[in-house]
Steps between C-alpha positions, in 0.01 A plus 500: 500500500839694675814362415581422842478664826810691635547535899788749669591514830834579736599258703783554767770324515759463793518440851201466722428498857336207658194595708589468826295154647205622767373265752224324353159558672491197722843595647372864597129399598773271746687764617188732545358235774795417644531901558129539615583219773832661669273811475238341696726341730689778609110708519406203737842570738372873507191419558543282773743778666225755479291226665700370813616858544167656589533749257187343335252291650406213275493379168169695438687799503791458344255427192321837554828665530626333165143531330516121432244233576512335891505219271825590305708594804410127707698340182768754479581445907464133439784441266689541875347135581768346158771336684824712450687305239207591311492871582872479382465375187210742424796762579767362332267498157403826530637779783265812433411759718192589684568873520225583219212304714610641857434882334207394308373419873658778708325735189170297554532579883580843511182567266333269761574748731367824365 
């Protein structure tokens, strides 16, 4: 048998930073839907625009034009029918902007188009 069993190591000493705390994953999953919604909102607002101003004729085609299912738009352009104190809280959660979707679709048209 060994007369024992001998263990080194280095162990630093002094001051330490705490790790900064993260939002645990319920609180971003939260803030990820509250985000999607004020982005779908505002996509519903410019969808209805494109709508009552002729520029497109229907629904239909706003879903060709985005590449999305007919489907997918209807529920988009229905969040309009949530009484506004509703619309505002969705907003006041989460203001994001719709910029990335309106040139995903003005891309999707213009290759429409060729």
């Amino acid at each position: 048998m060994s007369d024992g069993l001998r263990v080194e190591f280095k162990v630093a000493v002094g001051k330490r930073r705490a790790k900064p705390k993260s939002p645990d994953r319920a609180e971003l999953q939260r803030q990820d839907r509250a985000a999607r919604r004020a982005r779908n909102l505002a996509l519903a607002y410019w969808i209805d625009r494109l709508v009552r101003s002729g520029e497109v004729p229907d629904l239909a085609a706003v879903a060709r034009m985005c590449g999305v299912s007919r489907a997918r738009v209807t529920t988009i352009a229905a969040m309009l029918g949530i009484n506004m104190a509703e619309q505002h809280t969705i907003l006041r959660h989460r203001v994001a902007s719709s910029n990335s979707m309106r040139e995903e679709c003005r891309v999707a048209d213009l290759e429409g188009n060729r």
